[in-house]
C-alpha positions in Angstrom: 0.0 0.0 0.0 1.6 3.4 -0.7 1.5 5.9 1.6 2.7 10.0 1.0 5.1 10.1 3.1 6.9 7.3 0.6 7.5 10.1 -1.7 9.1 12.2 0.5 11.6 8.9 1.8 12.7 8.3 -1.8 13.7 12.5 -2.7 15.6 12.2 0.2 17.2 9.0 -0.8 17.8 10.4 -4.0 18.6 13.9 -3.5 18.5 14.9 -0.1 20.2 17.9 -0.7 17.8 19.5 -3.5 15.4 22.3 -2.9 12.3 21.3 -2.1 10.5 24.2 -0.7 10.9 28.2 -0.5 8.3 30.3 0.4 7.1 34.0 1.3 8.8 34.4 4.9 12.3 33.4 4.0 12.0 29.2 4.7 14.4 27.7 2.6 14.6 23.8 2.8 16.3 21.0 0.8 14.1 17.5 0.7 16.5 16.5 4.0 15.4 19.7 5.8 11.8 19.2 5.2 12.1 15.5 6.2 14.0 16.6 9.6 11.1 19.5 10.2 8.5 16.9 10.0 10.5 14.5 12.2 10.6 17.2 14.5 6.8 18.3 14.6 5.8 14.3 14.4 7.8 14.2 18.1 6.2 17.6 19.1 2.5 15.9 18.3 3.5 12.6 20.0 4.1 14.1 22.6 1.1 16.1 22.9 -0.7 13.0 22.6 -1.6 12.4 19.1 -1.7 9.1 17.7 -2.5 6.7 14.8 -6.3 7.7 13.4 -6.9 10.7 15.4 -7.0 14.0 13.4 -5.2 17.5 13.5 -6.9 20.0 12.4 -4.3 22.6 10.6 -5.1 26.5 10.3 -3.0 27.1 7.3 -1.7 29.4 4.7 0.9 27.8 2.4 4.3 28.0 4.0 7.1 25.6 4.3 5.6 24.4 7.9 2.3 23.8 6.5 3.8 20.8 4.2 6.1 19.7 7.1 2.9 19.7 9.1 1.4 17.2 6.5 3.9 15.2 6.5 4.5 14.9 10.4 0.3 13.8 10.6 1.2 10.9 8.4 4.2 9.7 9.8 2.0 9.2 12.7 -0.8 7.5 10.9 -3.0 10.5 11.9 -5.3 12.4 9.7 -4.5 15.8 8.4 -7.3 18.4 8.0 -6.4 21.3 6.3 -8.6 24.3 7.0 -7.6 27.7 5.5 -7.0 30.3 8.0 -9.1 32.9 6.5 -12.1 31.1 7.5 -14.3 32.8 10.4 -14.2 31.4 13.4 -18.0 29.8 13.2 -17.0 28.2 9.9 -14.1 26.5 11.7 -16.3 25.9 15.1 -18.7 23.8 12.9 -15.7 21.6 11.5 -14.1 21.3 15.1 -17.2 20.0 16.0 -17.6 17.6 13.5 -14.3 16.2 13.6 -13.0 16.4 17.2 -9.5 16.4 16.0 -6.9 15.8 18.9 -5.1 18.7 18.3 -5.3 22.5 16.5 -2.2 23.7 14.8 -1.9 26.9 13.2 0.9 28.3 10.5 1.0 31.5 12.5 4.7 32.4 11.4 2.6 33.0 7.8 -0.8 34.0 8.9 -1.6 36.4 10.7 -5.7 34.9 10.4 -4.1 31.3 12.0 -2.6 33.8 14.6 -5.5 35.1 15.6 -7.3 31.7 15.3 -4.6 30.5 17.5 -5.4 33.3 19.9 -9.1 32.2 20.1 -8.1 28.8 20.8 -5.6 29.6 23.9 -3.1 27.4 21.6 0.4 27.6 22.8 3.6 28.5 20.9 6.1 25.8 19.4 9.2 26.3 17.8 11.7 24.6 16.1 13.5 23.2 12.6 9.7 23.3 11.4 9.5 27.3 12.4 7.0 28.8 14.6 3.6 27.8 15.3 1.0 27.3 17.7 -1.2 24.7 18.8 -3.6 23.6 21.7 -4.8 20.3 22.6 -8.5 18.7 22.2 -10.0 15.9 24.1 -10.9 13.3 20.8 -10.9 9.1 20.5 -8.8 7.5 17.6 -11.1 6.2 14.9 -10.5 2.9 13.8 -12.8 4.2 10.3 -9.8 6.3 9.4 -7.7 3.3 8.4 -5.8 4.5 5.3 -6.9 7.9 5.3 -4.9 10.7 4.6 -6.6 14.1 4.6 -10.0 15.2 5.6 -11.0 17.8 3.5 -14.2 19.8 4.5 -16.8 20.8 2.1 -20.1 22.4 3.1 -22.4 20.4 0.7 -25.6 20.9 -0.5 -27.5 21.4 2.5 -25.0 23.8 4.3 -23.7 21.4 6.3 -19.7 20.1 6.7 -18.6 17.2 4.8 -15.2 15.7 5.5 -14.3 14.0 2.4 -11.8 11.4 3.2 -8.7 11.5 0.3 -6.6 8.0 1.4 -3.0 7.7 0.9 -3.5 5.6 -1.7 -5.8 7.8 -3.5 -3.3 11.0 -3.2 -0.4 8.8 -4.6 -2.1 7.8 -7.7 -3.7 11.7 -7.6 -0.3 13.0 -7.3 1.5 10.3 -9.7 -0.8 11.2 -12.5 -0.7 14.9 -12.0 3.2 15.1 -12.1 3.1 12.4 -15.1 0.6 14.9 -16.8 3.1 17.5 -16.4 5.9 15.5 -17.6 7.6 16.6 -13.7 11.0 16.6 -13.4 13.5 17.6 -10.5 14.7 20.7 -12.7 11.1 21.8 -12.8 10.2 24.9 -10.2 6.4 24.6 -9.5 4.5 27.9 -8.2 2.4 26.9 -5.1 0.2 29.9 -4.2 -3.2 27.8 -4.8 -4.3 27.1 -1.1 -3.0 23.6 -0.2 -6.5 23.4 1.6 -7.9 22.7 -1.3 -7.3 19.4 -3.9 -5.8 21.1 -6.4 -2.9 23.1 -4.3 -2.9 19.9 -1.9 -2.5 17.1 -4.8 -1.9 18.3 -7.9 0.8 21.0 -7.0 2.6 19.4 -3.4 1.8 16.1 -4.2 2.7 15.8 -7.2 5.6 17.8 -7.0 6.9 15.5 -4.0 6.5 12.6 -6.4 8.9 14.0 -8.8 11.4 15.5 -6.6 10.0 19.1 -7.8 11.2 22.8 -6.0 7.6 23.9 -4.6 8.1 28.2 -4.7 5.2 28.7 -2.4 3.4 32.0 -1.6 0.8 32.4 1.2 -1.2 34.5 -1.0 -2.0 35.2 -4.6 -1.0 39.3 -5.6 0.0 39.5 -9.9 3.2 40.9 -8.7 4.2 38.2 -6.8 3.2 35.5 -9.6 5.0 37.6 -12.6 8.2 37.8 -10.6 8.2 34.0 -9.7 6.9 33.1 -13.4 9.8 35.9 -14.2 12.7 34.7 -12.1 12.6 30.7 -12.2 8.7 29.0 -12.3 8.5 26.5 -15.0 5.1 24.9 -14.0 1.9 27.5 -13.4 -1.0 25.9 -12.0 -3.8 28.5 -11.4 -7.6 29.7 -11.6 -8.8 31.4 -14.5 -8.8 34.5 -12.1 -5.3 34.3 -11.6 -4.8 34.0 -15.0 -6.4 37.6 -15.7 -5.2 39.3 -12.9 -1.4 38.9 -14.2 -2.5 39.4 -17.6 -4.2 42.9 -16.1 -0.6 43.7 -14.0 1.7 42.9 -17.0 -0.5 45.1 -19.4 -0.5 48.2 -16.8 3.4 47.9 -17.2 3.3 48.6 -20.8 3.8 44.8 -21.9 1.2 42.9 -24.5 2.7 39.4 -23.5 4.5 37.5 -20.3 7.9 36.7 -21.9 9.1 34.6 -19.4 12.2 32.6 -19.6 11.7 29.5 -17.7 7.3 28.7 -18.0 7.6 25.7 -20.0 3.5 24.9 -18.9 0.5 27.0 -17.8 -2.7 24.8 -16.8 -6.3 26.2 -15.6 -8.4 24.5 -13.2 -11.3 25.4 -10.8 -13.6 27.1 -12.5 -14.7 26.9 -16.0 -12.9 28.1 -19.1 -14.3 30.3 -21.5 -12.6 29.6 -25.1 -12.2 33.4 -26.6 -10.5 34.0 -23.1 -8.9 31.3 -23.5 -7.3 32.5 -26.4 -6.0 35.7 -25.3 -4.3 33.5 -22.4 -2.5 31.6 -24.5 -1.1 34.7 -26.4 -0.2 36.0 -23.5 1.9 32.8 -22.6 2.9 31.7 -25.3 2.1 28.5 -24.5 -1.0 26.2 -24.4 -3.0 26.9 -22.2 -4.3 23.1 -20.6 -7.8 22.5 -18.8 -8.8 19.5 -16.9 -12.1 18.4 -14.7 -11.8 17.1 -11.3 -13.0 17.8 -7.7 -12.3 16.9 -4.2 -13.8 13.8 -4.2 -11.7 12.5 -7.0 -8.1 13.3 -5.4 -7.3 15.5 -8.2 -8.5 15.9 -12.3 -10.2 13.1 -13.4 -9.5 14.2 -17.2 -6.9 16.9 -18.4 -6.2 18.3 -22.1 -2.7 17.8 -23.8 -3.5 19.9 -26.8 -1.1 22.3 -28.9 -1.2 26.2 -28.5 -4.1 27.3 -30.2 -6.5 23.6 -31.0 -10.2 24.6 -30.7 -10.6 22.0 -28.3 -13.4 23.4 -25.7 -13.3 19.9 -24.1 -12.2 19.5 -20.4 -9.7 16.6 -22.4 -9.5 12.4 -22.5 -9.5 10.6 -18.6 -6.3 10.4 -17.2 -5.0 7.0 -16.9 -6.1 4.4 -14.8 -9.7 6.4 -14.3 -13.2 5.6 -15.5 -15.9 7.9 -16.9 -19.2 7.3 -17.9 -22.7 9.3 -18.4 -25.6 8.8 -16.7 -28.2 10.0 -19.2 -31.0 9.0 -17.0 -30.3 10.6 -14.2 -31.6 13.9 -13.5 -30.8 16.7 -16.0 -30.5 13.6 -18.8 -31.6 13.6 -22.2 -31.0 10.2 -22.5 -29.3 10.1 -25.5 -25.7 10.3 -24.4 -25.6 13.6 -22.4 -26.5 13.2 -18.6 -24.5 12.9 -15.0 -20.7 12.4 -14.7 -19.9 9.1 -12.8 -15.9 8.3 -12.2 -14.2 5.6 -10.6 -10.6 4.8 -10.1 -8.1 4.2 -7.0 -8.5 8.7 -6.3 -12.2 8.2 -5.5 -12.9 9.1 -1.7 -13.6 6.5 0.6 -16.6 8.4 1.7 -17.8 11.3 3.4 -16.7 11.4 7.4 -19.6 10.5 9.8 -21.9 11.1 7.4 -22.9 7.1 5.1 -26.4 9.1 4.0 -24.3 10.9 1.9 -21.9 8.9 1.2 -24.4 6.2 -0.1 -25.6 9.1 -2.4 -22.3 10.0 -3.8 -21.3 6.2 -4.4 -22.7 3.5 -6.2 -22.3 0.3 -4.8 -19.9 -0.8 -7.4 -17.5 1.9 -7.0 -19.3 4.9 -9.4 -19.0 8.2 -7.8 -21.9 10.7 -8.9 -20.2 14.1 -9.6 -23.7 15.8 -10.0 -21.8 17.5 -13.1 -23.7 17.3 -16.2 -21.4 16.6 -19.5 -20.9 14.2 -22.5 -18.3 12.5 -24.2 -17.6 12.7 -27.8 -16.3 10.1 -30.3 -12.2 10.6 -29.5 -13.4 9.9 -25.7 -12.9 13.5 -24.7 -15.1 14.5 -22.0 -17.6 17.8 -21.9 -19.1 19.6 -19.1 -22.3 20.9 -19.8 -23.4 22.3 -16.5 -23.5 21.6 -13.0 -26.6 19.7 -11.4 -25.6 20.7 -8.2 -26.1 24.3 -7.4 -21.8 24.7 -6.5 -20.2 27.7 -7.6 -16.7 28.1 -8.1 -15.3 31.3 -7.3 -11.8 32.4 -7.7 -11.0 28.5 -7.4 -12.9 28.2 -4.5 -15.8 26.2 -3.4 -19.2 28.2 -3.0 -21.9 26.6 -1.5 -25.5 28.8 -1.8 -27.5 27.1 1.2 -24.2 28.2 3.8 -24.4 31.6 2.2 -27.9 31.9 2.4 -27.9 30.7 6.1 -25.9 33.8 6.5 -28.4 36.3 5.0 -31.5 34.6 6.5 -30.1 34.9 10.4 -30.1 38.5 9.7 -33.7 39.6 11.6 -34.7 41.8 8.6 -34.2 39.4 5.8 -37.5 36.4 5.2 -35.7 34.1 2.9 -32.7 34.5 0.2 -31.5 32.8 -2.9 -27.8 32.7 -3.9 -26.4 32.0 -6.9 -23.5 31.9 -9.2 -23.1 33.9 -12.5 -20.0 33.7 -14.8 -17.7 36.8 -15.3 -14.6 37.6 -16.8 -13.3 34.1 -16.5 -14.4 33.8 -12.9 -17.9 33.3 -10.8 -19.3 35.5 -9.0 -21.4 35.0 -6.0 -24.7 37.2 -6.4 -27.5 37.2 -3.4 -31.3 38.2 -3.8 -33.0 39.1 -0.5 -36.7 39.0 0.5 -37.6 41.8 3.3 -41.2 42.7 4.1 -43.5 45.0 2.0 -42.6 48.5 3.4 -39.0 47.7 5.5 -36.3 48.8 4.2 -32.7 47.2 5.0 -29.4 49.2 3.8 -27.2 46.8 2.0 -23.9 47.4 3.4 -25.2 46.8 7.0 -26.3 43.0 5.2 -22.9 42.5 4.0 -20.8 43.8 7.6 -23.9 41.1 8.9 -22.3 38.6 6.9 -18.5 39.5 7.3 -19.4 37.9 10.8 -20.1 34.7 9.4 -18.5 34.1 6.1 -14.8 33.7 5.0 -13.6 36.2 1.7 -14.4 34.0 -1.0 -18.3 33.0 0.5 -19.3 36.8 0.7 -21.9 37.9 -2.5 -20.3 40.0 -4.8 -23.9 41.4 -5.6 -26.9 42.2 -2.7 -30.5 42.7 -4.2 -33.2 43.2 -1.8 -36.6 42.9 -3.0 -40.3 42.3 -1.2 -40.5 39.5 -3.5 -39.0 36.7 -4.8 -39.5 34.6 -8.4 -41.5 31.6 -7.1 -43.3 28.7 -8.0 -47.2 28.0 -7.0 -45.4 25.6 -4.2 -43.4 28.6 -3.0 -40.2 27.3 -4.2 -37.6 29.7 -5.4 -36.9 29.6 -8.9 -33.7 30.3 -8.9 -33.1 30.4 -13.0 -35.7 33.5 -13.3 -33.2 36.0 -10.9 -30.8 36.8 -13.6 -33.8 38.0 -15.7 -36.1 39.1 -13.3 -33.6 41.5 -12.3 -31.0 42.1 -14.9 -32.2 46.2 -14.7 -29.9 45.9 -11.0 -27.0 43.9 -12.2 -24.1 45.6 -13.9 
């Protein structure tokens, strides 16, 4: 059985003394130093009391200590949960409580969000070849469930509610495996990290991967275009990124005169997250250079269950072929079907989840008993086996690479005394989607719109907070009082920009 840490072992068999990570507060470390800091912090959690199957929850930015963290959980046999540090301090309650990890550990020497998390907490300081962080202890029980599990990584589903998928070890190695093979990974390559490593993609497809192939990891806590053109500019030969990002450094570099990127080392851009819209598309690619390559995945699948390998400028619109060793097919009777070839994504390989933590209802929704997991993505396949995604069944947006669920938004807006009901959803814009909110207040009331969004500042993390507030004494709705959700756009396109 393979296990993550395996990858780290053979880089430092093989080239111990290699750069293996850098990042934004000055840690420089070779794959020996990041083996010794997570030797360190795996001694610092033992003794704290963590052991095989219990979980640790990490408040994280990416940052040298972050990865060490990761790798200290699972030379333990304990369970990493990475939690970005921006989130509020109710979004994180509801996962503590969920997940009863045996420990908090926060990245505080690269956050100053985990520092204040860590004040919240009363977590102590620790210190050492791993830098400086905090953590506090937790009262939890080792699950015997966990067995094989890597990384807990929280969604807020449907109904607003946490969902801890659990990624195995086994699962990330293939994820990771395929990713750097996809790349064509080698140990000359510099990969920019600044997509959160509390999400899949940053997690799998950038550390993972790049620990498979014995790859320099340039990390950056957070995304700015400066910071991105002078990596891309310096030494980056492997750009994974949003479309957002993509247009933000295509912004910076035009506001310094410049029409295209130039760099000397990019040798391969990819887009993932969000979808891709072809004419902008386009102008990426000029900009590069260089193709640029799209894929389709999600956290449930470890990392992209197909990817593109196409030449700069193919009209390809597809989200490309599976990757090897995975299995799509279409549903066309499910719901949204046609039944005539277009219908729900199913995949199944070794990178499916093993299931949703303390939660088999939905986990017996999301997989088939013989191993199918239900993407609730709506697509088709065309005759060269390359995959489409026609739209999404589920009601998830994807903002700025970012997971967006409506019902924990709406939750938001509705606890707000003035507010009846709400209805969130997602609209595409300039590569990106955007979170708009339409708010029902009584006949007569009146509610000033900034006050809703300081209300929901309270509750909501950056990324979760509606780009767009429409208050209104009345809603689109059907006979049954359900919200139709795709009349908003046109009911009140006179209030959009």
């Amino acid at each position: 059985m393979q296990r993550v840490e395996g990858f780290l072992a053979e880089q430092v068999r093989q080239r111990p003394e290699a750069p293996a990570i850098s990042d934004s507060i000055g840690t420089r470390w070779t794959w020996a130093d990041l083996d010794a800091a997570s030797d360190d912090l795996a001694t610092v959690l033992r003794d704290a009391g963590v052991q095989a199957n219990d979980r640790v929850l990490m408040l994280s930015e990416n940052c040298g200590s972050a990865v060490a963290l990761l790798f200290a959980c699972w030379k333990l046999d304990a369970v990493a949960i990475p939690v970005n540090a921006r989130q509020t301090g109710a979004e994180v309650q509801r996962i503590l409580d969920h997940a009863t990890p045996a420990a908090v550990v926060t990245t505080s020497a690269a956050s100053r969000d985990a520092t204040a998390h860590a004040e919240a907490l009363g977590a102590a300081e620790i210190e050492g070849s791993f830098g400086r962080m905090h953590m506090a202890r937790r009262k939890t029980d080792p699950d015997a469930d966990l067995h094989d599990v890597a990384v807990l990584l929280y969604t807020t589903g449907t109904t607003g509610d946490p969902k801890g998928v659990m990624l195995t070890h086994s699962g990330m190695c293939f994820g990771g495996e395929a990713s750097s093979k996809l790349r064509k990974m080698t140990a000359d390559d510099v990969i920019y990290g600044v997509l959160p490593l509390t999400h899949v993609f940053g997690l799998v497809s950038v550390v993972t991967g790049a620990c498979y192939a014995g790859v320099h990891i340039r990390q950056d806590a957070r995304f700015s275009p400066a910071a991105l053109y002078d990596a891309v500019m310096d030494d980056v030969t492997i750009l994974p990124a949003v479309p957002q990002m993509h247009a933000l450094v295509m912004q910076y570099v035009k506001e310094q005169g410049l029409s295209e990127l130039g760099s000397p080392t990019l040798r391969y851009v990819s887009s993932g997250g969000a979808p891709l819209d072809p004419a902008w598309k386009r102008k990426a690619e000029g900009f590069y250079g260089l193709p640029l390559q799209n894929g389709f995945g999600m956290t449930e699948t470890s990392s992209g269950a197909s990817a593109t390998s196409n030449p700069i400028g193919s009209p390809d619109i597809s989200v490309g072929p599976k990757t090897p060793g995975t299995e799509i097919a279409i549903d066309d009777q499910a719901p949204g079907g046609n039944g005539a070839g277009e219908g729900e994504v199913l995949v199944r390989g070794p990178h499916v989840m093993k299931g949703y933590y303390r939660n088999p209802v939905e986990t017996e929704k999301a997989l088939t008993p013989d191993g199918w997991l239900r993407t609730g993505d709506l697509g088709k396949i065309d005759a060269e086996g390359r995959l489409y995604i026609l739209g999404r069944s589920k009601e998830l947006i994807i903002h700025g690479g970012f997971n967006v669920y409506p019902p924990e938004v709406e939750a938001a807006l509705n606890d707000h005394p003035q507010v009846i009901q709400s209805a969130v959803i997602g609209r595409t814009k300039d590569g990106d989607e955007e979170v708009l909110a339409f708010v029902q207040i009584a006949e007569g009331d009146t509610v000033d719109v900034d006050e809703l969004r300081a209300f929901v500042k309270e509750r909501l993390t950056g990324y979760k907070r509606p780009k767009h507030i429409i208050t209104a004494t009345s809603l689109p709705a059907a006979p049954t009082g359900k919200l139709l959700k795709h009349k908003l756009l046109e009911a009140f396109a006179d209030r959009l920009e």
